[in-house]
N, C-alpha and C positions, 0 to 999 in steps of 0.2 A: 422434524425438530432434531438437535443435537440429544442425542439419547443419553441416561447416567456414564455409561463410558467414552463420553466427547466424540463420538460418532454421530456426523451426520449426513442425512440422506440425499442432499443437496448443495453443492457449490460451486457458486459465480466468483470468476475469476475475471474483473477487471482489468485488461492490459496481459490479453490471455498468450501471447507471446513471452511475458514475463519471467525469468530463470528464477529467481528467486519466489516469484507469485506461484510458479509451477511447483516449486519447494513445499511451496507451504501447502498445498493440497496433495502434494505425492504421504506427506508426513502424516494429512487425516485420513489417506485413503490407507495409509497401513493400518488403519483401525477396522477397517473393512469397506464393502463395492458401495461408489455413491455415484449420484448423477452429477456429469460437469458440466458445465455453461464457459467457453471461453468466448470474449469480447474483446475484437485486436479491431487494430486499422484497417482499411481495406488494401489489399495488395502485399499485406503482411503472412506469410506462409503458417499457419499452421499444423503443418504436417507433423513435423517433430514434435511441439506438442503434444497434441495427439496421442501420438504413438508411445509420449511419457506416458503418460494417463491412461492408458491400457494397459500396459508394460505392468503398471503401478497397482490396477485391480478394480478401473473406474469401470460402473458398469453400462454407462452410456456418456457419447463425451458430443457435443455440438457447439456448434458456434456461430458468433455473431460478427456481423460490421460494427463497430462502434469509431469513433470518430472525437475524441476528449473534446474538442473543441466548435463542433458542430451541436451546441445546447438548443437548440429546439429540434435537432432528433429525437432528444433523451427519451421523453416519457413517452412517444411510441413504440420505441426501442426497449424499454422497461416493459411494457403491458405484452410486449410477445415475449422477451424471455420468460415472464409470469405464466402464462398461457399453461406453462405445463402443470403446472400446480408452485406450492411454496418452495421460497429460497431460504435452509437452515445458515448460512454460511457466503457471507459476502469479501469477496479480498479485493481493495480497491489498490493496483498494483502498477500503473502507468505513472507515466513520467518522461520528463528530457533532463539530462545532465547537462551536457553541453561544454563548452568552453566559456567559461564569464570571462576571461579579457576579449573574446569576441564578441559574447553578449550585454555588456553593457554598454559597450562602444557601438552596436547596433540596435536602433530601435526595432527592428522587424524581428529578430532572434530573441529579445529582451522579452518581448512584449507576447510570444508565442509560446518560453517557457512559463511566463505567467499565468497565460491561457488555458495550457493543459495542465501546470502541475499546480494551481490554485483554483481557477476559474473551472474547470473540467471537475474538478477534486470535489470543490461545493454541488455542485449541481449533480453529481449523480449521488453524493451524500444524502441531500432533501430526499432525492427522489428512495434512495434506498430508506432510508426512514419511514418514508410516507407507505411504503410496502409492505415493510415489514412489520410495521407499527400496526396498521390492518389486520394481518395475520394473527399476529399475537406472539409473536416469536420471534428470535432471529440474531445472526450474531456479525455485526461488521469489523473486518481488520483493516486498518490503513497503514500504507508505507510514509511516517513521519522521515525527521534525521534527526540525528544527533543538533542540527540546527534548528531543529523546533526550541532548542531553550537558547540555543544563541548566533544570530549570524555574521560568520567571517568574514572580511575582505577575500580571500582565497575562492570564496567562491557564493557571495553575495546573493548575484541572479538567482542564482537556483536555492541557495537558502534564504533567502524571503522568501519565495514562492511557500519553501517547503515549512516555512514557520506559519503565514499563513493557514496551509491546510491543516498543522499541528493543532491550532488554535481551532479554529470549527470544528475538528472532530472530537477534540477534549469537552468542549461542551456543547454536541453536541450530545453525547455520550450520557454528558447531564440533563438533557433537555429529557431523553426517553427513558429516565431512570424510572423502574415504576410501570414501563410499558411491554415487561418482557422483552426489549431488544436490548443488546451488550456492544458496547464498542471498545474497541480494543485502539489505541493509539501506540502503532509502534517507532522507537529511534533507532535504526541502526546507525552505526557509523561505518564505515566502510566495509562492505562485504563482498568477496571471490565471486562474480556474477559474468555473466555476459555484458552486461553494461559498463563493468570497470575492467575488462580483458583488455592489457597491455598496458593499464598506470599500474606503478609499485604500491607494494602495500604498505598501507601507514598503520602508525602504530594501534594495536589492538584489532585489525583485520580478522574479522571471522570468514567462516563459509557459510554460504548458504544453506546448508543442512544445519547447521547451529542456529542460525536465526527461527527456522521454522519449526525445529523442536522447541525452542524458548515461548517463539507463538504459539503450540498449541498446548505449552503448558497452561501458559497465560490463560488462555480462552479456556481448560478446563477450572482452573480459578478464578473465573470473574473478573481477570483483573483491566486495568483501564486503560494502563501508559506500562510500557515496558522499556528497558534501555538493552543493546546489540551490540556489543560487550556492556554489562555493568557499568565496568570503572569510569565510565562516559557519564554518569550522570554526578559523581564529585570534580569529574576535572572538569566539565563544562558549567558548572555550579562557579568555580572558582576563576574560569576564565572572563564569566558573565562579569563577575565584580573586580574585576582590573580595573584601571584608569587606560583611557585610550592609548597615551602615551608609551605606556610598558607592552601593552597587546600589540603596538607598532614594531616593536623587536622584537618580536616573537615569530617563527616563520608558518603561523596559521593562517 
């Protein structure tokens, strides 16, 4: 379990490649040694990883195949990372960005960021539910956006997908309330990662070290939805209620 000082003994790292996912468990392992579980694609290197995670003070780090989009691996794949005992600590941390003027103009790119960063997103959610809810404990983080409260034309594909997942994890966040498990819904907006290395940064850009300390404040508070800088959650509040019209001159 996460102990009174938000240490805990165990964390799965969904999309164990993840720079920022790897953030956010370097940030609990400075609370002291916990076991890691990392879950990448197959053919994806986790060396470096790894060697974060030791570096970091993990006291055993292993890993899995995982596959976002291969859904009836899941719950085999679920019942061996279980195998070693409970998961205090879940970060469901995978995703595709991509290019939306490519992917909406192509069904095959459209239709596979939906896959993994919606359809992938639910489906190991139930399953982590269904686990941890068993147990008796447990605490999931998901990587929302800032477009979980609204999606732009700028980059549509990938936020529907990611409003989508915003939505099932908000509730069901609600569904397990009452069952000792916590779900943490996070938005960032644009964060210094491996995955945004070489677009500029827009305005309110954090690092990844700042999102992951906000995450684990969050999760020592209970809390449910977080925003990755703040001030994203009044200006996307006021963007949602535009008229299309004005949102169209706008370069979001």
């Amino acid at each position: 379990m996460i102990n009174a000082v938000g240490k805990p003994q165990s964390i799965l790292l969904l999309g164990g490649a993840s720079d920022m996912g790897l953030a956010v468990v370097e940030e609990f392992l400075s609370r002291g040694p916990a076991r890691v579980i990392l879950a990448a694609r197959d053919g994806e290197s986790l060396e470096p990883a790894e060697e974060r995670l030791e570096k970091a003070g993990a006291s055993e780090v292993s890993n899995f195949i995982f596959d976002a989009t291969d859904f009836d691996s899941h719950p085999a794949l679920f019942e061996e990372m279980w195998a070693e005992g409970d998961i205090d600590l879940a970060i469901v941390a995978f995703g595709i960005l991509g290019d939306n003027e490519e992917q909406w103009q192509n069904q095959k790119s459209a239709v596979l960021a939906a896959q993994v960063n919606y359809t992938g997103a639910v489906s190991v959610g139930v399953l982590l539910a269904e686990r941890m809810k068993k147990q008796g404990h447990g605490q999931i983080v998901v990587f929302s956006s800032v477009a979980g409260e609204m999606v732009r034309r700028s980059n549509f594909v990938y936020g529907s997908s990611k409003a989508g997942t915003d939505g099932f994890y908000r509730m069901l966040g609600e569904a397990l309330r009452g069952t000792g498990v916590n779900v943490l819904t996070v938005r960032p907006g644009q964060a210094r990662t491996n995955m945004t290395q070489g677009l500029d940064d827009a305005p309110l850009t954090v690092d990844k070290e700042d999102v992951a300390k906000a995450i684990a404040k969050a999760v020592d508070n209970k809390k449910s939805l977080i925003w990755v800088h703040p001030l994203f959650q009044p200006i996307m509040f006021v963007l949602k209620h535009l008229p299309l019209p004005v949102l169209r001159k706008l370069p979001i």
